[in-house]
N, C-alpha and C positions, 0 to 999 in steps of 0.2 A: 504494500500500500504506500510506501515513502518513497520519496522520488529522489534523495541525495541518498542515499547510500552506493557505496560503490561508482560515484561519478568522478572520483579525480580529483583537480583541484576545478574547484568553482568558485567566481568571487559571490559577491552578497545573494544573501538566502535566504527564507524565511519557509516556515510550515507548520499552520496552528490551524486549532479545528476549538469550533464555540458550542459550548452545551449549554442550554438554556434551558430552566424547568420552572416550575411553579405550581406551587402545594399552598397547603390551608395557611400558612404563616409566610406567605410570601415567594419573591423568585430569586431565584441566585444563579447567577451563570459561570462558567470555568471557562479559561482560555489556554490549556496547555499546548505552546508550542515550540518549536526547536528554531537555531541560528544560527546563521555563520557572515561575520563583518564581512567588510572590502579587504581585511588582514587577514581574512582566512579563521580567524578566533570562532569555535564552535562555543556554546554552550543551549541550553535550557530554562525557559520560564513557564509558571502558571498566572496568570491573573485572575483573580476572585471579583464579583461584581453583585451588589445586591443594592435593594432600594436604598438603604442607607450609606453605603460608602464600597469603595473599591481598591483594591490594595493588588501587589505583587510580589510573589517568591522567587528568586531565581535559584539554579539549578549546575550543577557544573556538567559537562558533555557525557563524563561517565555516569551519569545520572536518568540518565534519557533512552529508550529503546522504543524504537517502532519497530513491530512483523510486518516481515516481508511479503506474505501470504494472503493477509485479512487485516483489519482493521482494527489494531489493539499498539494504544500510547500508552507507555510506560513511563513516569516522571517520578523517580527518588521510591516515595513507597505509594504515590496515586496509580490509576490504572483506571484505562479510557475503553472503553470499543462499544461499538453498538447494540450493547446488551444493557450496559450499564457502567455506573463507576463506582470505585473507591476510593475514599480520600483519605489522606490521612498526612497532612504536613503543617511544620510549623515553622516561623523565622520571627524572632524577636517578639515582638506584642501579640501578633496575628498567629491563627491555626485556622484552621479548618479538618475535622474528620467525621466519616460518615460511611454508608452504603444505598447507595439508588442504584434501582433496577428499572430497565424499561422492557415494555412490549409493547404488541398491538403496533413495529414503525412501518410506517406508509413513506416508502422510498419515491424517489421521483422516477418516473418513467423512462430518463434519458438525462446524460450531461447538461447540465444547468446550462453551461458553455453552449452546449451544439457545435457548428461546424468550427468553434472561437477552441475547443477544446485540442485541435489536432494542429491550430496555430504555430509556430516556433517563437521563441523568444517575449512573450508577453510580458508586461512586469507584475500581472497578480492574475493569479486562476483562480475563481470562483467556483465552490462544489456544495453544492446541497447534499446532507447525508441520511437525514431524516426530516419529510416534510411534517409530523405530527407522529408523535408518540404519547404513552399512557407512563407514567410514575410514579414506583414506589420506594418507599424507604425513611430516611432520617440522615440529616445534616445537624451538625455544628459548626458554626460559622463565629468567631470570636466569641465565642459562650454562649450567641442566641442559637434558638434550635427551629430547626425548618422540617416540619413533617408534609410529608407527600403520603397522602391515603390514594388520595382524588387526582395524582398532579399529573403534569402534560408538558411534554417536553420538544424541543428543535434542535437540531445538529447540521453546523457545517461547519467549510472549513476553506483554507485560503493558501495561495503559495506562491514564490515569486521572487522577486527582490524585494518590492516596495507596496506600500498602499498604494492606488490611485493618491494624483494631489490633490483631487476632487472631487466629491461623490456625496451621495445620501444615501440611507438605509434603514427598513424600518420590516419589524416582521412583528406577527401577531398569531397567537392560536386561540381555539377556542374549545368546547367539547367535540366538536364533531368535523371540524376544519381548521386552514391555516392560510396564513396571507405572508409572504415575502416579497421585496420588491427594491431594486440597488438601480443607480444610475451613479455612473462614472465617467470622465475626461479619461482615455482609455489612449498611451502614445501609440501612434503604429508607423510604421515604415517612415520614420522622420516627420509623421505629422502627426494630428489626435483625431478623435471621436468622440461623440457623447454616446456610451452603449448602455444598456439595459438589459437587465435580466430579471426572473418573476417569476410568480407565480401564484395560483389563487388556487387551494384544494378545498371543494365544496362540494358535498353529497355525494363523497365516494369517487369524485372526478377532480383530476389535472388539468388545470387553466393554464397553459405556458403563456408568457410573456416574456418578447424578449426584441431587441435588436435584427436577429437574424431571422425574424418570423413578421417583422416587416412594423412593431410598435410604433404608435407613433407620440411624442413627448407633445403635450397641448401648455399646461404650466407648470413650472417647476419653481415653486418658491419653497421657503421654509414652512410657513403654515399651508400650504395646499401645494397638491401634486395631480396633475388628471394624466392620464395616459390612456390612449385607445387601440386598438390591433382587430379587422375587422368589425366585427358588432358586438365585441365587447369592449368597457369600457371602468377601469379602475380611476377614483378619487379616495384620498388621503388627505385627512386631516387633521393636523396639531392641534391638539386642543389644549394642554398642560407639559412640558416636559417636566424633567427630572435628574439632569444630566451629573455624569461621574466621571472623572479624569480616568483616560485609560493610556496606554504605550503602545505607541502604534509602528508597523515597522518602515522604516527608512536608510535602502541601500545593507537592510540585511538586522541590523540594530535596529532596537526600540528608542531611538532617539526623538521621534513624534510625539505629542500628545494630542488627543483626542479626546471627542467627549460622548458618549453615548449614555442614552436612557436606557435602562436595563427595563424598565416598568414604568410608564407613563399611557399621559391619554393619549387618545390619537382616534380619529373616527374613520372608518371607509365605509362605501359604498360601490360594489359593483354592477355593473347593467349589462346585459344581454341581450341584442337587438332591440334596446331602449326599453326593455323592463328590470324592474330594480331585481335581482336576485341576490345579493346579502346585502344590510346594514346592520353595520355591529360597529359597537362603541366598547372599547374597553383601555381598564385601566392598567393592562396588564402586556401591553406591547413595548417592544424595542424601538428605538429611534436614534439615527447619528445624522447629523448633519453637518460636512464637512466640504462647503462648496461658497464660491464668492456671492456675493447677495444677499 
């Protein structure tokens, strides 16, 4: 499943993958991922993300294993893959440990990416790993406790040199669906793009959205966003954020900061040859906003 192993020497690198859940006491998300600078210097981070505050561990290179085979990050004594996690790590003030399990994931049908996926040279690949999941278990998270009876969870993951320098993102689940949706300045062949990619999973069915399936961008502010692609039609809207400092990567290192809502408003609306099939308000979605404007 990892893409630097065994490649030689590479300059700046990045590969992190975002679990997101949400149970009766709230949402907490993990970011463990792996690095290598413009110096070649490997190591290892997690980032912790909850309504109230956001923090990060780092890890040294010997600390770090991903399988080659399947889908399972190994960070010190955490442990990722698409079944569930383990947590269990501490550095100065901050811990976190615990076990969540998931089931019931509704993978996507196809590379987030599409045809963007067999591209060379990109400086961030985008991968959805689970578009909605079920969770259980129990967290600790600096002494507060996070129970998931009921909770519901999203997985992706990212890789490349660098972030976009400009992009927005915003993803949301519910009981029975899920909403994703990124626009980014995207450089290619010495010039840029604004691409997109998406998706709405609603009654059992995958809504792609994307750039290469022909979307088209109608407004892109901070507080509203409308995008269309035939006779569907996505609107998003900020209603409250809730933003946390996060490390984002730039040329391989976390030298970036960023700010995403792990849990905030945000309202959509989508239409279907101009009837409304979902409105849903919740207070329990993702949002970054990192673009001029």
């Amino acid at each position: 499943m990892s893409h630097f192993h065994g490649t030689g020497k590479r300059s700046a690198y990045f590969e992190g993958w975002y679990f997101k859940q949400t149970g009766e006491d709230g949402t907490a998300a993990f970011i463990p991922a792996f690095h290598i600078d413009e110096a070649g210097n490997r190591w290892a981070s997690m980032q912790i993300i909850t309504q109230e505050a956001s923090f990060g561990l780092e890890f040294s290179n010997q600390d770090f294993h991903a399988a080659q085979s399947r889908f399972l990050v190994e960070i010190g004594m955490c442990r990722f893959s698409k079944s569930g996690c383990r947590l269990d790590a501490k550095a100065g003030e901050h811990s976190v440990t615990g076990i969540l399990n998931f089931e019931e994931r509704k993978k996507p049908r196809y590379d987030i990416m599409g045809p963007f996926a067999l591209v060379p040279f990109m400086e961030c690949r985008h991968k959805v790993i689970s578009l909605h999941h079920k969770v259980s278990g129990q967290l600790s998270i600096d002494g507060k406790r996070y129970r998931f009876q009921q909770g519901l969870g999203y997985i992706e993951g990212d890789r490349g040199s660098s972030f976009p320098s400009e992009y927005l993102w915003t993803q949301c689940y519910w009981e029975t669906g899920s909403i994703m949706l990124s626009i980014a300045k995207i450089p290619f062949a010495g010039r840029s793009f604004t691409g997109c990619v998406g998706f709405i999973y609603l009654n059992g069915k995958e809504y792609r959205l994307a750039t290469y399936l022909g979307v088209k961008l109608i407004k892109v502010t901070k507080e509203e966003i409308q995008i269309s692609q035939g006779g569907l039609q996505l609107a998003v809207r900020l209603i409250e954020e809730a933003a946390h400092p996060l490390k984002a990567p730039q040329g391989g290192s976390m030298g970036r900061i960023i700010h995403e809502s792990p849990s905030c408003a945000v309202f959509y609306e989508v239409r279907k040859d101009g009837q409304v099939i979902l409105e849903h308000y919740s207070q329990n979605a993702g949002f970054e906003w990192a673009m001029d404007g």
